[in-house]
mmCIF file of the C-alpha atoms, coordinates in Angstrom:
data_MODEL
# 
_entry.id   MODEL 
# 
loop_
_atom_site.group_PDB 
_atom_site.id 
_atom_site.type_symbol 
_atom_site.label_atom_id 
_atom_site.label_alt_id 
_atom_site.label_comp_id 
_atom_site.label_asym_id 
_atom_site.label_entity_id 
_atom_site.label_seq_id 
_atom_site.pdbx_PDB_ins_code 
_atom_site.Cartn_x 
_atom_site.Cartn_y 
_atom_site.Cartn_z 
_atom_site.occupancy 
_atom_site.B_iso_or_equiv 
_atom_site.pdbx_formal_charge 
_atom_site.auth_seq_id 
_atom_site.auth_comp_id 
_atom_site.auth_asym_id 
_atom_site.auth_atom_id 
_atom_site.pdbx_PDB_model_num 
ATOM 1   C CA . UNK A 1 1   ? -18.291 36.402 -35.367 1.00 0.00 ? 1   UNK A CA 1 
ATOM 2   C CA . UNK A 1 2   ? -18.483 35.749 -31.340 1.00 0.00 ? 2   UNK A CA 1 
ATOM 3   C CA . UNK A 1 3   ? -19.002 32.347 -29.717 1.00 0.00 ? 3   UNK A CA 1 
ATOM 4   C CA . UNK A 1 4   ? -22.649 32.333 -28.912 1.00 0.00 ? 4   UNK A CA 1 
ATOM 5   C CA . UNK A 1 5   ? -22.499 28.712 -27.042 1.00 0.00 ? 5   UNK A CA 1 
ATOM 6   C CA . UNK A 1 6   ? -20.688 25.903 -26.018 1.00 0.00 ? 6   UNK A CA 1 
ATOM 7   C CA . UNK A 1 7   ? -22.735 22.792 -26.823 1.00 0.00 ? 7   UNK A CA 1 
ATOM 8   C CA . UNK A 1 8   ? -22.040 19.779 -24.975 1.00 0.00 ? 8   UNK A CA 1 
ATOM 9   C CA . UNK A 1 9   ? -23.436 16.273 -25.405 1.00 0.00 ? 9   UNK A CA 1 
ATOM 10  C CA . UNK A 1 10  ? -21.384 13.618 -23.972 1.00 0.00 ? 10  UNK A CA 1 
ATOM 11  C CA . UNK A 1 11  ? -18.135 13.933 -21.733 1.00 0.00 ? 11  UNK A CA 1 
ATOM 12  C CA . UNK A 1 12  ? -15.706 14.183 -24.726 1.00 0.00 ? 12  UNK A CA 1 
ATOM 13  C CA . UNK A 1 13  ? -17.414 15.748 -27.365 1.00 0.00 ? 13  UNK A CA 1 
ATOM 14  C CA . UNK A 1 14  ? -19.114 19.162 -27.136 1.00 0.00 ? 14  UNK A CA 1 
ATOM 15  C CA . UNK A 1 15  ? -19.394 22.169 -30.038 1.00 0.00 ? 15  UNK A CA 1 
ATOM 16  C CA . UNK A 1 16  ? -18.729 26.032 -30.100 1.00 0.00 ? 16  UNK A CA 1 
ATOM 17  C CA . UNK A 1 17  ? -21.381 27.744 -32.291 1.00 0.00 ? 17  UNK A CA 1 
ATOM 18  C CA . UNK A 1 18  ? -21.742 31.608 -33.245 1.00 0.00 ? 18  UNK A CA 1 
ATOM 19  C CA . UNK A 1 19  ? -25.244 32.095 -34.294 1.00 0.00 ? 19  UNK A CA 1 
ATOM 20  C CA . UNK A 1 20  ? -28.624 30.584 -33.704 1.00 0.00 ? 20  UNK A CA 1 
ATOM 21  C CA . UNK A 1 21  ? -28.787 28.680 -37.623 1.00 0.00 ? 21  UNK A CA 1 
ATOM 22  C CA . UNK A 1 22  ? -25.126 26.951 -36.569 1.00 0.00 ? 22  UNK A CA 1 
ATOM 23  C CA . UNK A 1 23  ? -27.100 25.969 -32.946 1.00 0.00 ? 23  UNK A CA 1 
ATOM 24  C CA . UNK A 1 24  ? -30.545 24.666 -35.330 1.00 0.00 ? 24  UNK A CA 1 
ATOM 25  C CA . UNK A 1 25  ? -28.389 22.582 -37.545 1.00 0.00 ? 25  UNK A CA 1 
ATOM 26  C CA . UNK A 1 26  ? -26.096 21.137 -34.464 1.00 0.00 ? 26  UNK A CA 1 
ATOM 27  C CA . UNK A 1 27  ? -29.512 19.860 -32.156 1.00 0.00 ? 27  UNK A CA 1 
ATOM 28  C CA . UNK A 1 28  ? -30.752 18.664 -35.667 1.00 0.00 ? 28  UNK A CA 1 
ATOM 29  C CA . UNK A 1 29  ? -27.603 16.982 -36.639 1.00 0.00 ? 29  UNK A CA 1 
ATOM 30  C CA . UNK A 1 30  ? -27.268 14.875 -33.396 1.00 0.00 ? 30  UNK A CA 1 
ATOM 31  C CA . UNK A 1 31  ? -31.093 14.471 -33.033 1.00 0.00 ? 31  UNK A CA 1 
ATOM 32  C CA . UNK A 1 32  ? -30.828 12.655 -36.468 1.00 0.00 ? 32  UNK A CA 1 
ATOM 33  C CA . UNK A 1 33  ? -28.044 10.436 -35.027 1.00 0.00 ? 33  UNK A CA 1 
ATOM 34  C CA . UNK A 1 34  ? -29.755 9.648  -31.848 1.00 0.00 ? 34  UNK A CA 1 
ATOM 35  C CA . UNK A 1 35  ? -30.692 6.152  -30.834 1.00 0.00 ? 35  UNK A CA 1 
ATOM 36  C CA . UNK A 1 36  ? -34.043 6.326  -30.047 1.00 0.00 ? 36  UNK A CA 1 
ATOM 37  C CA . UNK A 1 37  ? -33.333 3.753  -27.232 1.00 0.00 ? 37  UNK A CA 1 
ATOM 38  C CA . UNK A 1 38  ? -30.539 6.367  -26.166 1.00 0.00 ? 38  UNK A CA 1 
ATOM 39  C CA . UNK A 1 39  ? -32.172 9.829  -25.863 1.00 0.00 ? 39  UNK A CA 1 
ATOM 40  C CA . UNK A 1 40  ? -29.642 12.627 -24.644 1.00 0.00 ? 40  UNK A CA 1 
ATOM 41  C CA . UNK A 1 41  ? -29.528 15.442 -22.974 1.00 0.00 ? 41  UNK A CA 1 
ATOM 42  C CA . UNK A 1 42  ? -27.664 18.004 -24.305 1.00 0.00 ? 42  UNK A CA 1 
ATOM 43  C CA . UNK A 1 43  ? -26.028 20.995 -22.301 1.00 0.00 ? 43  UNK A CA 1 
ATOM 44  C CA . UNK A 1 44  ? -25.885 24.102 -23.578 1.00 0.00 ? 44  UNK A CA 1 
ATOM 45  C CA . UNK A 1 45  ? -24.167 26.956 -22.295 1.00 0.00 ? 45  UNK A CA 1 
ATOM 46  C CA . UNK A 1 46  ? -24.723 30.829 -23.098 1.00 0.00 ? 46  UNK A CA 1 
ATOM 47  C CA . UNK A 1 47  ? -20.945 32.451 -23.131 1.00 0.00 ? 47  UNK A CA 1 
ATOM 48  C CA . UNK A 1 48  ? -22.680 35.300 -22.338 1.00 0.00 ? 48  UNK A CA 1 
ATOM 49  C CA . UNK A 1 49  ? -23.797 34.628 -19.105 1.00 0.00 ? 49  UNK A CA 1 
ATOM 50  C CA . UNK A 1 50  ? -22.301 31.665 -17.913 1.00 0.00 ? 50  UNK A CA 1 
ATOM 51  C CA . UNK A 1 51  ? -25.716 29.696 -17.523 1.00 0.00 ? 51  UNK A CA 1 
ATOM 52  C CA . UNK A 1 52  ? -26.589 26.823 -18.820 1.00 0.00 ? 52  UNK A CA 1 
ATOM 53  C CA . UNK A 1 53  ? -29.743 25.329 -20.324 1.00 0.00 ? 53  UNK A CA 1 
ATOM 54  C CA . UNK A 1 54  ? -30.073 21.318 -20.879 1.00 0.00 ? 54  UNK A CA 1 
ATOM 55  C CA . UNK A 1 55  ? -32.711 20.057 -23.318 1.00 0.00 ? 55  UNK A CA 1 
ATOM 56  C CA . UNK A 1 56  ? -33.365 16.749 -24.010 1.00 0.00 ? 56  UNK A CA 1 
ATOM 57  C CA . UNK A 1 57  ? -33.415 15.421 -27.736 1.00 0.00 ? 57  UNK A CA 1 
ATOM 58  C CA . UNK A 1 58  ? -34.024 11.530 -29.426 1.00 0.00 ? 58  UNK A CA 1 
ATOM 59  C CA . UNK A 1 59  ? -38.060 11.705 -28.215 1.00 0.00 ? 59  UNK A CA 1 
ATOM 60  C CA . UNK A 1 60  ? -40.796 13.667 -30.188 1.00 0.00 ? 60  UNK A CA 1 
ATOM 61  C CA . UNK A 1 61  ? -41.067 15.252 -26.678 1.00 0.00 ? 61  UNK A CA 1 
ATOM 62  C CA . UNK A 1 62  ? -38.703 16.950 -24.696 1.00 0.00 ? 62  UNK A CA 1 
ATOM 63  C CA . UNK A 1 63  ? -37.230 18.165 -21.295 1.00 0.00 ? 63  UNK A CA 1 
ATOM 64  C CA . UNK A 1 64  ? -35.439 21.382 -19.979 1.00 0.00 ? 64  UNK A CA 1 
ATOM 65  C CA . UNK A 1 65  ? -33.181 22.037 -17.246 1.00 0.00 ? 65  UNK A CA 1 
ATOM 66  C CA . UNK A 1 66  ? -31.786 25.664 -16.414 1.00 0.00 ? 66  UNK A CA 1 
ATOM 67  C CA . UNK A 1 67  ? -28.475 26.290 -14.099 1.00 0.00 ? 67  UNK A CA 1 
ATOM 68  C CA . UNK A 1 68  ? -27.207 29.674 -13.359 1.00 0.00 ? 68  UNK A CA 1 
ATOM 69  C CA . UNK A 1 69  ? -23.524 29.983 -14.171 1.00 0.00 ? 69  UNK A CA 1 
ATOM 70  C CA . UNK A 1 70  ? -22.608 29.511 -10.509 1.00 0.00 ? 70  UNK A CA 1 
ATOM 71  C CA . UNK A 1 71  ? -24.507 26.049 -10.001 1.00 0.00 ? 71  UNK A CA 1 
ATOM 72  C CA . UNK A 1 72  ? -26.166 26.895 -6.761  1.00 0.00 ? 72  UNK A CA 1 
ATOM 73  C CA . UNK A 1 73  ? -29.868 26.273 -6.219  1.00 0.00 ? 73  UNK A CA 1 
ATOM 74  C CA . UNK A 1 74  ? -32.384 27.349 -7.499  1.00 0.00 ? 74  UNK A CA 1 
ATOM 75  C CA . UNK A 1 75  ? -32.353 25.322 -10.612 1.00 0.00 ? 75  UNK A CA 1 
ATOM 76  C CA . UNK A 1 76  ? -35.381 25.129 -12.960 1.00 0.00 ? 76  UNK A CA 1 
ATOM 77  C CA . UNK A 1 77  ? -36.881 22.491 -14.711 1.00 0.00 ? 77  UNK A CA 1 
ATOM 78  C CA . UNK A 1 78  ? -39.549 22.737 -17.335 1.00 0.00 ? 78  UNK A CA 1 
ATOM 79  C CA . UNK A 1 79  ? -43.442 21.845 -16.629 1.00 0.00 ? 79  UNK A CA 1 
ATOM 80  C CA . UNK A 1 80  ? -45.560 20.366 -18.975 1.00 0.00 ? 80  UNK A CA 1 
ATOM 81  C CA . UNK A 1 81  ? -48.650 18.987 -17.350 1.00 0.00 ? 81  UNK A CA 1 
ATOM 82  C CA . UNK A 1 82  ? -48.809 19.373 -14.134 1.00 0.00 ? 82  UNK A CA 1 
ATOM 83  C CA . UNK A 1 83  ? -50.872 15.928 -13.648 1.00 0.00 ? 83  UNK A CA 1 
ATOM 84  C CA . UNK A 1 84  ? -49.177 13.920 -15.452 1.00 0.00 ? 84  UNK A CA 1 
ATOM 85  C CA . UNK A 1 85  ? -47.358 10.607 -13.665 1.00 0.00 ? 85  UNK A CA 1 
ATOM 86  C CA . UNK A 1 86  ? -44.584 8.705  -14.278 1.00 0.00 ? 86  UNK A CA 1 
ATOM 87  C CA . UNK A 1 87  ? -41.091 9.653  -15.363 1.00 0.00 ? 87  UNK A CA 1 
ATOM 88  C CA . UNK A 1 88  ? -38.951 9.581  -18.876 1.00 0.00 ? 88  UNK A CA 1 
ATOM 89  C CA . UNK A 1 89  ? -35.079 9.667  -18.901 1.00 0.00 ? 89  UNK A CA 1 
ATOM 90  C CA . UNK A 1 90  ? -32.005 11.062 -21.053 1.00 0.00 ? 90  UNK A CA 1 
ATOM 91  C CA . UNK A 1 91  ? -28.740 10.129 -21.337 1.00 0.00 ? 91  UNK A CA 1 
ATOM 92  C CA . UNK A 1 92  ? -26.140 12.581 -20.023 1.00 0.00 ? 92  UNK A CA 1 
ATOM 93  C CA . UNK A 1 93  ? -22.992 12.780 -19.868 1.00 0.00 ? 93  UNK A CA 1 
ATOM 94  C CA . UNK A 1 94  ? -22.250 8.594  -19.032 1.00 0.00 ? 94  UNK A CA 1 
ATOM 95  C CA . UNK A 1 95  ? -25.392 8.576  -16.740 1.00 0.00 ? 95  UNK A CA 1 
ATOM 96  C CA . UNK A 1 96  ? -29.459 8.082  -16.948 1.00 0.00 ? 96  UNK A CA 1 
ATOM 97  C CA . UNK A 1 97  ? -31.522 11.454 -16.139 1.00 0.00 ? 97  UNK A CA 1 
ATOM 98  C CA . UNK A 1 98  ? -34.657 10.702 -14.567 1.00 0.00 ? 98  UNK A CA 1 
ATOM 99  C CA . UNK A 1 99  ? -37.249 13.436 -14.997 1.00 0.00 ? 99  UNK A CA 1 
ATOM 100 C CA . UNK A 1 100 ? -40.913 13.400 -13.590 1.00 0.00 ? 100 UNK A CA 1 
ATOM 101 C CA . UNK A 1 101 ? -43.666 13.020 -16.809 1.00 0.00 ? 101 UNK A CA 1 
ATOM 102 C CA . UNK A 1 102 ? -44.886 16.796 -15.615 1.00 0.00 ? 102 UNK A CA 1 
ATOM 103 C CA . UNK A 1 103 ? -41.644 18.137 -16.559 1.00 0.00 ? 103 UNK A CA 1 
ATOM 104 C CA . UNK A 1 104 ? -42.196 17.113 -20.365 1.00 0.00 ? 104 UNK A CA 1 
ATOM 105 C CA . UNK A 1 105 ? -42.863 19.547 -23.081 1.00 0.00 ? 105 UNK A CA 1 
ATOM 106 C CA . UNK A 1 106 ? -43.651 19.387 -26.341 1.00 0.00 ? 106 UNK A CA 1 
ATOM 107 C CA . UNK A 1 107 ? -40.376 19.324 -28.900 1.00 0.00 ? 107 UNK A CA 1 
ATOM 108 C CA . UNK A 1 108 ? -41.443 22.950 -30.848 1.00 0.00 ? 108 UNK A CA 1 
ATOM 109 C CA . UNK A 1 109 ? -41.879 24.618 -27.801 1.00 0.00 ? 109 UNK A CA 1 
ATOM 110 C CA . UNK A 1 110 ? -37.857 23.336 -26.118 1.00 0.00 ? 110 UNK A CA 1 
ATOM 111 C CA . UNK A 1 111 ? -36.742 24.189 -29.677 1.00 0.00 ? 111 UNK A CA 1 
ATOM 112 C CA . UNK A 1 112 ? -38.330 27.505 -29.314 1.00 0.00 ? 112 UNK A CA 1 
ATOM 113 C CA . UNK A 1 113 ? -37.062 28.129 -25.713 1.00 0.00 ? 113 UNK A CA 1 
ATOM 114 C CA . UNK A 1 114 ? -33.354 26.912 -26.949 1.00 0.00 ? 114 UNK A CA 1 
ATOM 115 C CA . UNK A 1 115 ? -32.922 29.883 -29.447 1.00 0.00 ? 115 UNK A CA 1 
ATOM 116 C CA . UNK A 1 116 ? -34.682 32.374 -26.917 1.00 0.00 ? 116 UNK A CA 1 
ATOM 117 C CA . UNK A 1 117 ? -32.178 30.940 -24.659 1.00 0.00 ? 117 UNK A CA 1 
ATOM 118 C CA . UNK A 1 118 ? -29.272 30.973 -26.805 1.00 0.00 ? 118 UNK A CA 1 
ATOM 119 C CA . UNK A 1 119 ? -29.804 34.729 -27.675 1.00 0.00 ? 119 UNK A CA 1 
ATOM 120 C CA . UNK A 1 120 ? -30.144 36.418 -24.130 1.00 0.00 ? 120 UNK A CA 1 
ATOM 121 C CA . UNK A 1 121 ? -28.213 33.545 -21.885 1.00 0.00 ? 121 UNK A CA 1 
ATOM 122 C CA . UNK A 1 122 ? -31.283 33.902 -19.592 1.00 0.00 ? 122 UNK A CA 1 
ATOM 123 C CA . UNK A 1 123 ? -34.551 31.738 -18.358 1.00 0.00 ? 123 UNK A CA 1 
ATOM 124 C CA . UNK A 1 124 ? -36.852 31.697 -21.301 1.00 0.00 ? 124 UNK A CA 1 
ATOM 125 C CA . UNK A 1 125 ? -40.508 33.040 -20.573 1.00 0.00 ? 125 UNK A CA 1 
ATOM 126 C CA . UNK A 1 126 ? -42.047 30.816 -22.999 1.00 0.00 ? 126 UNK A CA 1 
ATOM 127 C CA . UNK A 1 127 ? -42.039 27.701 -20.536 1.00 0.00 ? 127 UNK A CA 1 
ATOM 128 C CA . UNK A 1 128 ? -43.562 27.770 -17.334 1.00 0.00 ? 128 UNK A CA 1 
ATOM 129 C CA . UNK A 1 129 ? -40.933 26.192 -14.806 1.00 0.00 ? 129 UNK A CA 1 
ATOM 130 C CA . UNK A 1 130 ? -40.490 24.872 -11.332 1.00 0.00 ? 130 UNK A CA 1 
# 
C-alpha cells in the first residue's frame, strides 16, 4: 500500500499513514492524549501533492490551515463565523498559534475536510476559506 500522508504533531514525532482509517485512528489516538490545556495543531501533509493541511485537535472545535507544497502565499485558513471576535490558540510545533474566533469550525466538519483532504492532496470545498 502507498504512503497517503506524513502526519506531524510536534518537532520530533510525526506518522506515515496509507489509508484514510490509519489517518481516523491517528487524529483520534492523539486527540485522546491531548491536554486539554495543550491543544495542538497537527500538520498533515498529502505525498501526493506536496501540500499541507494543519487542523487543530484537543477542543470540541477546531481550526484549519492550508499551504501549497511550495510555502508561498496564498495560504488559507478556515472561516467559521464571520462575526465572531476574539481568538483561540494551538500548540505547534514548540510554539502558541493564535487564530482569530472567525476562523473556528466545528470538529465534524475539520474531520470531514481532513479525509477529503487526505484523498485528493487539494483545498477541500466543504469549508469556506480566506
Amino acid at each position: 500500500m502507498n504512503d497517503l500522508c506524513v502526519v506531524r504533531w510536534a518537532e520530533d514525532r510525526c506518522s506515515t499513514v496509507s489509508s484514510i482509517c490509519e489517518l481516523d485512528e491517528l487524529i483520534d489516538s492523539l486527540s485522546g492524549q491531548i491536554d486539554t490545556d495543550l491543544p495542538l495543531l497537527v500538520e498533515v501533509e498529502a505525498v501526493s501533492t506536496g501540500n499541507s493541511l494543519a487542523i487543530g485537535i484537543g477542543r470540541d472545535v477546531s481550526v484549519l490551515n492550508f499551504v501549497s507544497r511550495s510555502g508561498d502565499p496564498p495560504c488559507f485558513t478556515s472561516v467559521g463565523d464571520p462575526d465572531a471576535d476574539g481568538t483561540v490558540v494551538f500548540f505547534y510545533i514548540g510554539a502558541w498559534s493564535e487564530f482569530r474566533m472567525r476562523s473556528v469550525i466545528p470538529w465534524a466538519q475539520a474531520r470531514s475536510a481532513l479525509r477529503r483532504f487526505a484523498e485528493t492532496g487539494r483545498l477541500p470545498k466543504n469549508v469556506e476559506w480566506e
